[in-house]
C-alpha positions in Angstrom: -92.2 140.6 -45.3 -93.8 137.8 -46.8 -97.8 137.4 -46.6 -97.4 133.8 -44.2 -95.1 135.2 -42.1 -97.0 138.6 -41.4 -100.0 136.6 -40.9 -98.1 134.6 -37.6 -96.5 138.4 -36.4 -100.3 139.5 -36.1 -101.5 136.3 -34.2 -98.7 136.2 -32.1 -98.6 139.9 -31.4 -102.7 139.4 -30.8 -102.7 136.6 -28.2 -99.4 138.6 -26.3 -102.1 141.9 -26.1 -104.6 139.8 -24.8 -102.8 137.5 -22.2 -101.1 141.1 -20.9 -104.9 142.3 -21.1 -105.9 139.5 -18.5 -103.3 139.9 -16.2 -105.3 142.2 -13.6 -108.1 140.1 -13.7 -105.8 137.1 -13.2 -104.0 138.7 -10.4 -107.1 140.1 -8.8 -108.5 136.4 -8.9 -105.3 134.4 -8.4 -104.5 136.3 -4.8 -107.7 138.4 -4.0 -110.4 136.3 -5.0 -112.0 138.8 -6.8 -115.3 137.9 -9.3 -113.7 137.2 -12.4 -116.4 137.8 -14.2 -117.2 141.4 -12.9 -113.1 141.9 -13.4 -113.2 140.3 -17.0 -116.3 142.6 -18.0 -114.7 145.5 -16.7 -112.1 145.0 -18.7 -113.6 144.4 -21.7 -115.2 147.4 -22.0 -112.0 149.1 -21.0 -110.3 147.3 -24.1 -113.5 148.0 -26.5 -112.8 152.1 -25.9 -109.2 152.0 -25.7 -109.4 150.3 -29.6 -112.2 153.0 -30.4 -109.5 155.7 -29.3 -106.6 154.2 -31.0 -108.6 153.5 -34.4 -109.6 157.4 -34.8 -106.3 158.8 -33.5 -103.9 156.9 -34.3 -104.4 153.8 -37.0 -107.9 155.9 -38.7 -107.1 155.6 -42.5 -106.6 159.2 -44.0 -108.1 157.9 -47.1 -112.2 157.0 -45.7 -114.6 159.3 -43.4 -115.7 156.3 -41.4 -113.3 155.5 -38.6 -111.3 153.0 -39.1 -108.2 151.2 -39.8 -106.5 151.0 -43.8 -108.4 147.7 -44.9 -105.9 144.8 -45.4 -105.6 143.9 -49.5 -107.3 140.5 -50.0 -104.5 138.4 -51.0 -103.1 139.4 -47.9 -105.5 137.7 -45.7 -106.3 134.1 -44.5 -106.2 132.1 -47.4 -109.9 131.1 -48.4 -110.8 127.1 -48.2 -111.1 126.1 -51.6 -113.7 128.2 -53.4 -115.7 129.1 -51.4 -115.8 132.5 -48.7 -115.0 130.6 -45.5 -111.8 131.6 -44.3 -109.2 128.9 -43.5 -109.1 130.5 -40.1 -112.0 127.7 -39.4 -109.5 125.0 -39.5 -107.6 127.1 -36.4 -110.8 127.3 -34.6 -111.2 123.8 -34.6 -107.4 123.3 -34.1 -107.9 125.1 -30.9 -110.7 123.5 -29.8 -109.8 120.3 -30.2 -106.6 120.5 -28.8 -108.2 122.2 -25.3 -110.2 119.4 -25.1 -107.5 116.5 -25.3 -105.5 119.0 -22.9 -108.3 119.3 -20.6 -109.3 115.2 -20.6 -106.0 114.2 -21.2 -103.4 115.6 -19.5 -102.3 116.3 -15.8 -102.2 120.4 -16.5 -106.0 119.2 -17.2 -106.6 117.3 -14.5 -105.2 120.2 -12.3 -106.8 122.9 -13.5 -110.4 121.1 -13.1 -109.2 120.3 -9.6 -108.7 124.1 -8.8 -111.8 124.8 -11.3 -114.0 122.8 -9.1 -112.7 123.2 -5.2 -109.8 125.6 -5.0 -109.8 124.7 -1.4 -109.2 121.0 -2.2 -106.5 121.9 -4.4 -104.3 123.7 -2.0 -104.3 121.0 0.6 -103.4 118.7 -2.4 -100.8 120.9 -2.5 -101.1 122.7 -6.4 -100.2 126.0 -6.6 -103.5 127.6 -7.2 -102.4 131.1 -8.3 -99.8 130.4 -10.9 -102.2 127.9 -12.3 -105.4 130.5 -12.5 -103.2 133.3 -14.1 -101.7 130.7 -16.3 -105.6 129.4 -17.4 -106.5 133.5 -17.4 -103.5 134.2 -20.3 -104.3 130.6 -22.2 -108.0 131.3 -22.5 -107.0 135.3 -22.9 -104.4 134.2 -26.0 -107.0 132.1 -27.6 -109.4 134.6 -27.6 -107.0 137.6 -29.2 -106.3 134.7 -31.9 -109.6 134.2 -32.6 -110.1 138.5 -33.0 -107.3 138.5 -34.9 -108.9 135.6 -37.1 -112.2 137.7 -37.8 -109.6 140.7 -38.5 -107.4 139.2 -41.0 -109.4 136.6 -42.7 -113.2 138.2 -42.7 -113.1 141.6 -41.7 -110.3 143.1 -43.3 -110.3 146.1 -41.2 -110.9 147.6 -37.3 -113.7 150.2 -37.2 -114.0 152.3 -34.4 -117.2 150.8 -31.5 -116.8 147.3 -33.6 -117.6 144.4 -30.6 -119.2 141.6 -32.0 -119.8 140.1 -28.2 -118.8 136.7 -29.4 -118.4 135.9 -26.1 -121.4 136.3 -25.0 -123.2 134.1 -27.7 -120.8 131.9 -26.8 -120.7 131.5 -23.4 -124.4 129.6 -23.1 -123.2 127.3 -25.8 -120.4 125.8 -23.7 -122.6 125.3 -20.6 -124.8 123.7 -23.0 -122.4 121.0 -24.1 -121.5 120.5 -20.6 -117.7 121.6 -21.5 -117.3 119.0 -24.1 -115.4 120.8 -26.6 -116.6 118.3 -29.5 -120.3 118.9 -29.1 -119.6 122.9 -28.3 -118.3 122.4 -32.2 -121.8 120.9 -33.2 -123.8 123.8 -31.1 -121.9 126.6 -32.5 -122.2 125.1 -35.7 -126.2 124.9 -35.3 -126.0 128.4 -34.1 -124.5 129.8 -36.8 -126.6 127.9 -39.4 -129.6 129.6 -37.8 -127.7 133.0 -37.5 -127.0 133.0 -41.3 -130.2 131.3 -42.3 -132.2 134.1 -40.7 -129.7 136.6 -42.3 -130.2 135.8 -45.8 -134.8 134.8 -44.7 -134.5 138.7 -44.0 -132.7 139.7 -47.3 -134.7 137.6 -49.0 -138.3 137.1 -47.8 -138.4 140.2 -45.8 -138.5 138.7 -42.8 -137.4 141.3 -39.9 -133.8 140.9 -38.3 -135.0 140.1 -35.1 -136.5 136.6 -36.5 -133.2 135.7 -36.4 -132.9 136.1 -32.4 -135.9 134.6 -32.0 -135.0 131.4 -33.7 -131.6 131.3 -31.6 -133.8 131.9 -28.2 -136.1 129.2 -29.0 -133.1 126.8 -29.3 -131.6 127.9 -26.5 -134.9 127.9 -24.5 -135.6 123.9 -25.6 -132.0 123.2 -25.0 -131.6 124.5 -21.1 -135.1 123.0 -20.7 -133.6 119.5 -21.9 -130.8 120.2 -19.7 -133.1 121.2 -16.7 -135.0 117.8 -17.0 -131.8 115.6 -17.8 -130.2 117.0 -14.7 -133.4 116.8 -12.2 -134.0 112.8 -13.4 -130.0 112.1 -12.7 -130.6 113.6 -9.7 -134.2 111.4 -8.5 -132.0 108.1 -9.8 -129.3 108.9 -7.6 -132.0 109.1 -4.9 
């Protein structure tokens, strides 16, 4: 099949795995009210060994001693933007962001799902159907986030080797809180991030700086950041007073 059109099969079939991937956490939370995030961890690690297994025994290429996955021809990837190395899967990422944020701010599937986001109680004597709309926000956020692996696949990677888990998540997941859920300024955070993240990269390549400078840049940030937050929120709160 053509390049474009194998491109959309492998996103599609990507966010599919991963909204069927969230389902027991969605139903555990949706009609148990089970910790999402113990659910969501467990079953990320779940997922991370059941794609080790299926790289070396199933999809390993015959052709490499490392386990992995046949690596994907370059002109079959993402297209690149312009000259440069950066993958035109950017312009999805901010696609997607973007359009969470209008959905979110703009919409009434928005406005319900911060309803049940911040008083589930409230929410069911307004009468919204709070488990359909949690497993519904468990596959949407789910989706998004097998696009965005596929993404790193088929436009940087080129390949699956066996124990890779970048843990985006998790680098992510501060960011967000940081921008207080605005989806434009998470844009300019993750953008600072990884300015610092590939800034320290090439400082240790360079200038022999150890790896960990890195870290310790992004923890500094991060450090001044929730401090800025800490103060913002604690002077709201002595106006309000």
């Amino acid at each position: 099949m053509p390049a474009w059109l194998a491109l959309i099969c492998s996103f599609v079939i990507a966010m599919a795995i991963a909204m069927l991937w969230s389902l027991v956490p969605a139903l555990l939370r949706a009609y148990q009210g089970v910790n999402e995030i113990i659910t969501t961890l467990m079953m990320t690690f779940l997922g991370t060994s059941l794609a080790n297994v299926l790289v070396k025994l199933v999809f390993r290429d015959p052709g490499t001693t490392v386990p992995q996955t046949r690596t994907l021809p370059v002109e079959d990837r993402l297209p690149r933007l312009l000259d440069t190395t950066i993958t035109s899967g950017l312009l999805l990422g901010l696609a997607a962001i973007i359009t969470v944020h209008l959905v979110m701010t703009r919409t009434a599937f928005g406005l319900k799902l911060r309803i049940v986001g911040a008083n589930p109680r409230a929410a069911i004597h307004a009468g919204l159907g709070v488990p359909k709309l949690t497993i519904a926000v468990f596959a949407i956020s789910a989706g998004l986030a097998g696009l965005a692996g596929a993404v790193d696949i088929l436009g940087v990677q080129g390949n699956v080797r066996a124990d890779w888990n970048p843990a985006y998540g998790l680098a992510v997941i501060p960011v967000v809180f940081l921008a207080r859920m605005n989806g434009f300024a998470a844009i300019g955070f993750v953008f600072l991030l990884s300015v610092l993240s590939i800034g320290g990269e090439s400082a240790a390549r360079r200038l022999g700086v150890p790896n960990y400078f890195t870290l310790v840049l992004v923890s500094i940030v991060l450090i001044v950041l929730a401090l800025a937050e800490y103060i913002d929120h604690r002077y709201n709160q002595s106006r309000r007073a």
